[in-house]
MDAnalysis code that builds the backbone (N, CA, C; Angstrom):
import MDAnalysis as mda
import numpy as np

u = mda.Universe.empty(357, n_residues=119, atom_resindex=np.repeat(np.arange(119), 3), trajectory=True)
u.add_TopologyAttr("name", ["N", "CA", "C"] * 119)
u.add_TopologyAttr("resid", np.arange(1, 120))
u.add_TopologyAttr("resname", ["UNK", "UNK", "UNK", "UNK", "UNK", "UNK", "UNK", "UNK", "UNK", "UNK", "UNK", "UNK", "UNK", "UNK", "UNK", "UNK", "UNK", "UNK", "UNK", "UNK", "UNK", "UNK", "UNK", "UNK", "UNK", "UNK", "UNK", "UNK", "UNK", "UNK", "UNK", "UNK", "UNK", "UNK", "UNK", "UNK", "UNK", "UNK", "UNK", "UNK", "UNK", "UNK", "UNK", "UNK", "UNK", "UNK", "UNK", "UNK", "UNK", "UNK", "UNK", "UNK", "UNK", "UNK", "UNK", "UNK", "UNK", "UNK", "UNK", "UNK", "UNK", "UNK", "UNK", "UNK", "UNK", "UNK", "UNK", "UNK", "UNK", "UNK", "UNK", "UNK", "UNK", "UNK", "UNK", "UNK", "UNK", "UNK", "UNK", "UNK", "UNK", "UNK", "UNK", "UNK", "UNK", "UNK", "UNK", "UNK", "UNK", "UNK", "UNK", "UNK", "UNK", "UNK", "UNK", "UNK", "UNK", "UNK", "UNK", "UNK", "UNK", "UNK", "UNK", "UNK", "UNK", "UNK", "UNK", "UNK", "UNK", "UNK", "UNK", "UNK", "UNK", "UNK", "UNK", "UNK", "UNK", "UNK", "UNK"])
u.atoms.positions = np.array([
    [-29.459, -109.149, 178.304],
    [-28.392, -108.655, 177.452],
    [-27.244, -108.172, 178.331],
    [-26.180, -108.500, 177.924],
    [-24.836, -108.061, 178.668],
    [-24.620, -106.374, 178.726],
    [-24.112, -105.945, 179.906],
    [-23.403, -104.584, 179.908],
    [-22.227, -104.540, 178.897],
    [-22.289, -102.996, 178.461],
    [-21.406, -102.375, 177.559],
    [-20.808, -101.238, 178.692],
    [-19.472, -101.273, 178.578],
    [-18.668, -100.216, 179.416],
    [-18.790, -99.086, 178.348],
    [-18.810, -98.203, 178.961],
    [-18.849, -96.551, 178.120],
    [-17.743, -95.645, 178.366],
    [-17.781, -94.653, 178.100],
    [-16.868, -93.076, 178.697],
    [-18.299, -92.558, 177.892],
    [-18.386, -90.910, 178.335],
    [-19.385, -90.179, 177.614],
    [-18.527, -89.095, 177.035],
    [-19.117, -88.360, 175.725],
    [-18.025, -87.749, 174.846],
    [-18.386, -86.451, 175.903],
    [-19.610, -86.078, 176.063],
    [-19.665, -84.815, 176.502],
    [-20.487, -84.757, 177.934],
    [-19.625, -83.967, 178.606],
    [-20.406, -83.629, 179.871],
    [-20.523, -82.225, 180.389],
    [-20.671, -81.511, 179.547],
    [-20.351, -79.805, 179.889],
    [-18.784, -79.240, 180.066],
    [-17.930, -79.857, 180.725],
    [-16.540, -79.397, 181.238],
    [-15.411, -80.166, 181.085],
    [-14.220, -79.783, 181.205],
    [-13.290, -80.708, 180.576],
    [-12.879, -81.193, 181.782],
    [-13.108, -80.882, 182.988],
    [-12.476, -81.524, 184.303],
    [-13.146, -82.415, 184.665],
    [-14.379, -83.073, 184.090],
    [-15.310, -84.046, 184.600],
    [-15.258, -85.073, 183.275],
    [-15.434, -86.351, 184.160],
    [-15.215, -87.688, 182.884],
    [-16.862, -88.620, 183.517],
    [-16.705, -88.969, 182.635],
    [-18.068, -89.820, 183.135],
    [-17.786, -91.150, 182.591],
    [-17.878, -92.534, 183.288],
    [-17.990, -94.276, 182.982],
    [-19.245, -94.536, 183.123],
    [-19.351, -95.566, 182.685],
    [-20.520, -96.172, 183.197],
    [-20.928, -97.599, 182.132],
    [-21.794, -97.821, 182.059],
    [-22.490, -99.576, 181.419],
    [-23.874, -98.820, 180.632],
    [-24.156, -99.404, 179.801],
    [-25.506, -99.565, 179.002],
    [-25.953, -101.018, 178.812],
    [-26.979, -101.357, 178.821],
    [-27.491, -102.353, 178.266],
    [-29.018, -102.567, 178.581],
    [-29.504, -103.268, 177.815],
    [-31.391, -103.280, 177.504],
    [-31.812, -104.258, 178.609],
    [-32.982, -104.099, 179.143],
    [-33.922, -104.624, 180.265],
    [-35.039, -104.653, 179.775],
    [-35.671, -105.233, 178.485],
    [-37.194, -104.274, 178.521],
    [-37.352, -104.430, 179.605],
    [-38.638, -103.348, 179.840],
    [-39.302, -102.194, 178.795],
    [-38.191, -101.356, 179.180],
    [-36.488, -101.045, 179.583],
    [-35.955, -99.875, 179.562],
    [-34.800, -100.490, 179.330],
    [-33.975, -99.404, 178.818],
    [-32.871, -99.136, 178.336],
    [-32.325, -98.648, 179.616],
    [-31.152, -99.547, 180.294],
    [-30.106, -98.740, 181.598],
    [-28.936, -98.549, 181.298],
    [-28.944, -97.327, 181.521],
    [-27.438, -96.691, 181.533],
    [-27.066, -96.380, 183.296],
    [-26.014, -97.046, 183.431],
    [-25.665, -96.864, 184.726],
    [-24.035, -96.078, 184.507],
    [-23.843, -94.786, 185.537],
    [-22.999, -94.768, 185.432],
    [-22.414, -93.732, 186.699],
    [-21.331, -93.482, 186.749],
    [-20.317, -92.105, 187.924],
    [-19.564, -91.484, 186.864],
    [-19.450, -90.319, 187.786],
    [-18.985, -89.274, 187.025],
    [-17.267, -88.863, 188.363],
    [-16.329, -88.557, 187.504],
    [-15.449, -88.579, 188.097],
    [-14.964, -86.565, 188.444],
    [-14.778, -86.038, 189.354],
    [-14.342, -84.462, 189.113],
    [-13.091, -84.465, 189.399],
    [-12.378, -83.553, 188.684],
    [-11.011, -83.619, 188.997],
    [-10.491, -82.018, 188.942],
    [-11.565, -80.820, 189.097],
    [-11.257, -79.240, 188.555],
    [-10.694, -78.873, 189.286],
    [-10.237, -79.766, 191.136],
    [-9.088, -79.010, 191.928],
    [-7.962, -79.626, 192.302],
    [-7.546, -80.879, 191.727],
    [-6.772, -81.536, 191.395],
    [-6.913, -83.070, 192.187],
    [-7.739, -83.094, 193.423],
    [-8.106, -84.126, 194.073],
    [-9.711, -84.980, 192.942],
    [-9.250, -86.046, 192.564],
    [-9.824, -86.457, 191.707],
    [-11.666, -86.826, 192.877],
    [-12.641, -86.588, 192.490],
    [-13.938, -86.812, 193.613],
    [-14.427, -87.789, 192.577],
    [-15.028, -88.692, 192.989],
    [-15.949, -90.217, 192.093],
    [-17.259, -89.686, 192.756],
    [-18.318, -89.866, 192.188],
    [-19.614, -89.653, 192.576],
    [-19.919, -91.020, 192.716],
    [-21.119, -91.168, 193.442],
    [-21.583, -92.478, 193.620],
    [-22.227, -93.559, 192.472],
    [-22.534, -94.154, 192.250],
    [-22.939, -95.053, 191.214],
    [-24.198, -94.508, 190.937],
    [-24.924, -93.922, 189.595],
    [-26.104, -93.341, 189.405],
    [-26.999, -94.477, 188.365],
    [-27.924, -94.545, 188.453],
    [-28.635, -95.343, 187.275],
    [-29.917, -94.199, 186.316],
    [-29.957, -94.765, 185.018],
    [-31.286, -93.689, 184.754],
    [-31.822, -95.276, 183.995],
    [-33.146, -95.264, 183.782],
    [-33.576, -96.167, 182.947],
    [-34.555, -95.498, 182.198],
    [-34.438, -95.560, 180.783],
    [-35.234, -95.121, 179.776],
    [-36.247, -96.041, 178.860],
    [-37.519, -95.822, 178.992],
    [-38.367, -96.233, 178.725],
    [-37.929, -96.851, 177.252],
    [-38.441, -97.837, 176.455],
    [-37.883, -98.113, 175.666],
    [-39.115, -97.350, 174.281],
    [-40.265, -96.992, 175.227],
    [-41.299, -96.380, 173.847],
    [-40.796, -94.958, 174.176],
    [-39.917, -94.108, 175.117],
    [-39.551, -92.809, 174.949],
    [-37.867, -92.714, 174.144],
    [-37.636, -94.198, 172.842],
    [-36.275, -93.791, 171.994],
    [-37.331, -93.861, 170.804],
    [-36.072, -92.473, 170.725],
    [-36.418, -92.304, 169.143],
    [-35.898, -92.639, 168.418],
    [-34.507, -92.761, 168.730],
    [-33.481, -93.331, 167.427],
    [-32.322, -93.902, 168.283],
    [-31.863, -94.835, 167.486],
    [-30.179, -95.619, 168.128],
    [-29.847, -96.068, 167.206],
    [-28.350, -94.496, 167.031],
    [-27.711, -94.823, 165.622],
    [-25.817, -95.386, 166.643],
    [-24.837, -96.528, 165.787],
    [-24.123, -96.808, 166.096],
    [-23.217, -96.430, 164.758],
    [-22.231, -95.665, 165.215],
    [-20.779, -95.347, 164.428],
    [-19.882, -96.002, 164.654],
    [-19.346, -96.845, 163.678],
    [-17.710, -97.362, 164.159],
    [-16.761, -96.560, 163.358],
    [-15.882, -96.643, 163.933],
    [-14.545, -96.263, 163.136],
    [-13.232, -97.356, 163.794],
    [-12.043, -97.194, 163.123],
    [-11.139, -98.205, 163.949],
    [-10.669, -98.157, 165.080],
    [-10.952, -96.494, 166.066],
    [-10.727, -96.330, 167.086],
    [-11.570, -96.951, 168.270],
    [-12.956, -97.057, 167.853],
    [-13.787, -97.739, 168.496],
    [-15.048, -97.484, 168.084],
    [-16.421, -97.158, 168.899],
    [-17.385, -97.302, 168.104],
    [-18.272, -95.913, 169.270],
    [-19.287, -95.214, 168.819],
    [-20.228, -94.215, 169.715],
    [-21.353, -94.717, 169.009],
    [-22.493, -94.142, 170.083],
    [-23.632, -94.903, 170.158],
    [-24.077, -93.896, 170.440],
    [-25.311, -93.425, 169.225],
    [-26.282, -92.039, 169.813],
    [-27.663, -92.479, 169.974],
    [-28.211, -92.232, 171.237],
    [-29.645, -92.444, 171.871],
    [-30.303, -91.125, 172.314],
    [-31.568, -91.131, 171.107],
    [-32.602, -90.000, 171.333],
    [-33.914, -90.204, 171.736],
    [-34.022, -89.520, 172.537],
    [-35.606, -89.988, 173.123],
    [-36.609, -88.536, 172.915],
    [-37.769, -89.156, 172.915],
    [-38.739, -88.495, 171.916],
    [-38.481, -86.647, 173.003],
    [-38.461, -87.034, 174.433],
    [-38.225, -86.144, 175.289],
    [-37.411, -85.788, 176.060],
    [-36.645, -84.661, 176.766],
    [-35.969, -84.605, 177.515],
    [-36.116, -85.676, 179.311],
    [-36.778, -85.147, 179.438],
    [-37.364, -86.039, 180.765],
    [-36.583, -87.456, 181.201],
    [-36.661, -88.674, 179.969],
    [-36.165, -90.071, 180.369],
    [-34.168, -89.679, 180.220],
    [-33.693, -88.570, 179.956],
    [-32.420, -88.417, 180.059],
    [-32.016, -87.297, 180.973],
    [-33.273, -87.244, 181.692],
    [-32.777, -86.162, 182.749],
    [-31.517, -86.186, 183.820],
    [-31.286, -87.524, 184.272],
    [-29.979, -87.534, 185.186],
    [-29.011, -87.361, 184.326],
    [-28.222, -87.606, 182.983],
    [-27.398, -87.795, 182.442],
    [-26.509, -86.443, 182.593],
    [-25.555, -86.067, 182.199],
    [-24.861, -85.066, 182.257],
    [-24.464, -84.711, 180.420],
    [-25.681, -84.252, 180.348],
    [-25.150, -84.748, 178.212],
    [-25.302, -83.054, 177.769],
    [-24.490, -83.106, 176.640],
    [-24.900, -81.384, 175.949],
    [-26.144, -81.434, 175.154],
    [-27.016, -82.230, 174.776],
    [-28.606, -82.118, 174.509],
    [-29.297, -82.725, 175.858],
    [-30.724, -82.253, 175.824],
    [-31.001, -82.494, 177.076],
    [-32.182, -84.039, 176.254],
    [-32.349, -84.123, 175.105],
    [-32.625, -85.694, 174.621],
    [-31.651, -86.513, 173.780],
    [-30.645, -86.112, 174.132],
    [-30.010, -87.020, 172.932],
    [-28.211, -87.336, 173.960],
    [-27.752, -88.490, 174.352],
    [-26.551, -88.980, 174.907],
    [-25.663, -89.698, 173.630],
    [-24.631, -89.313, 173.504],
    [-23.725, -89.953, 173.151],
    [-22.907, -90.816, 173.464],
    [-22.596, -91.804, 173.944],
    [-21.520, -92.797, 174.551],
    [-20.588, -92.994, 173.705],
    [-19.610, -93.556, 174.228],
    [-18.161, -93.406, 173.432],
    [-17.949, -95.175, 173.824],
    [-17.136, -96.094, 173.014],
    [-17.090, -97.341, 173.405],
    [-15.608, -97.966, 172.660],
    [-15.044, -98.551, 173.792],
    [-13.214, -98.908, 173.330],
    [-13.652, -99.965, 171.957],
    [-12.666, -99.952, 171.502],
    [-12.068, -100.623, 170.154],
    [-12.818, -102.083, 170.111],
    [-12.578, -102.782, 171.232],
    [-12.913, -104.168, 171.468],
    [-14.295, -103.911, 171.211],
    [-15.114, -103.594, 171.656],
    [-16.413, -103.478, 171.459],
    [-17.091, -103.097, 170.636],
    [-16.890, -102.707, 169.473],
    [-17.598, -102.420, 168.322],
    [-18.545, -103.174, 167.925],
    [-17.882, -104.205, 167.761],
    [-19.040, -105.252, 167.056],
    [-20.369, -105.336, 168.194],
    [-19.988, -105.708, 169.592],
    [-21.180, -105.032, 170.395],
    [-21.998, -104.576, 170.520],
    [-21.660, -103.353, 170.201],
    [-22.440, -102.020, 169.994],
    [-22.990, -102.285, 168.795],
    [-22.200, -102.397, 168.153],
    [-23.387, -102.336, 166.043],
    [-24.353, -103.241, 166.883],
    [-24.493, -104.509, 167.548],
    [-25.772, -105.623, 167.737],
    [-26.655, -105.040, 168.538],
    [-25.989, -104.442, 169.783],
    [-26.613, -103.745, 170.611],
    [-27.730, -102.939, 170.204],
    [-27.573, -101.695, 169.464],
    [-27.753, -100.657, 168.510],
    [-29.030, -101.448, 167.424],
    [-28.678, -102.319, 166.866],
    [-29.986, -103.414, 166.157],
    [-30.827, -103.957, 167.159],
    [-30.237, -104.502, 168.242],
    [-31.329, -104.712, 168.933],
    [-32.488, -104.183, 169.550],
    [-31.708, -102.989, 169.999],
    [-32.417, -101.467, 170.537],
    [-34.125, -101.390, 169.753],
    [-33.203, -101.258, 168.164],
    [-34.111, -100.541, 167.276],
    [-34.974, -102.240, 167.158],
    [-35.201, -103.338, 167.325],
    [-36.202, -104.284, 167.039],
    [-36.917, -104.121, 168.190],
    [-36.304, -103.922, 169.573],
    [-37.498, -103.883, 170.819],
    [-38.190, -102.397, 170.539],
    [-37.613, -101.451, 170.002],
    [-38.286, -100.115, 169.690],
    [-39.586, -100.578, 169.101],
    [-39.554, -101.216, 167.975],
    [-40.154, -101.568, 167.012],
    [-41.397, -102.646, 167.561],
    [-41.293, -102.992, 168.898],
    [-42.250, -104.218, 169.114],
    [-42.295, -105.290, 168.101],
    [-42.872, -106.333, 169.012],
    [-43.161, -107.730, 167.947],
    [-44.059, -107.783, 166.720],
])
């Protein structure tokens, strides 16, 4: 399955932005991404991080569109498989996804939930 480019809505602080890609591998779900700091005016990029989440530790993958673009919420049964992320729940990430990609994401988001689901 192809990468989806992201932004994340929340990362604790307003001086930090986070990019990165999602897309499915069974058995895991990878979100790869850097986080950018900018709280002393010299912008710092962190290095390229990956987390991969088990695909039997989601609990849910709900996809919102609106005409601005589309967010994608992924909950896992535990904190643990979203431990690198920088998210305000410690099981549940939000991704944020540009305009172009909506339709993406809604398939993405179905697909999620059929490999959840096994054959």
């Amino acid at each position: 399955m192809a990468r989806i480019p992201f932004t994340i809505d929340t990362t604790g602080t307003e001086f930090t932005a986070m990019r990165g890609s999602i897309r499915c591998e069974p058995p895991h779900l990878v979100i790869e991404y850097e986080t950018t700091d900018d709280f002393t005016g010299s912008r710092h990029t962190s290095a390229p991080r990956e987390v991969r989440v088990p695909i039997g530790d989601v609990a849910s993958v709900h996809c919102a569109r609106s005409w601005r673009g589309a967010r994608l919420t992924v909950r896992t049964t535990s904190g643990r498989p979203l431990g690198g992320l920088p998210t305000a729940r410690p099981a549940e990430v939000t991704l944020r996804f540009h305009r172009k990609d909506r339709d993406r994401v809604a398939q993405f988001a179905a697909e999620v939930r059929r490999a959840c689901r096994g054959p």
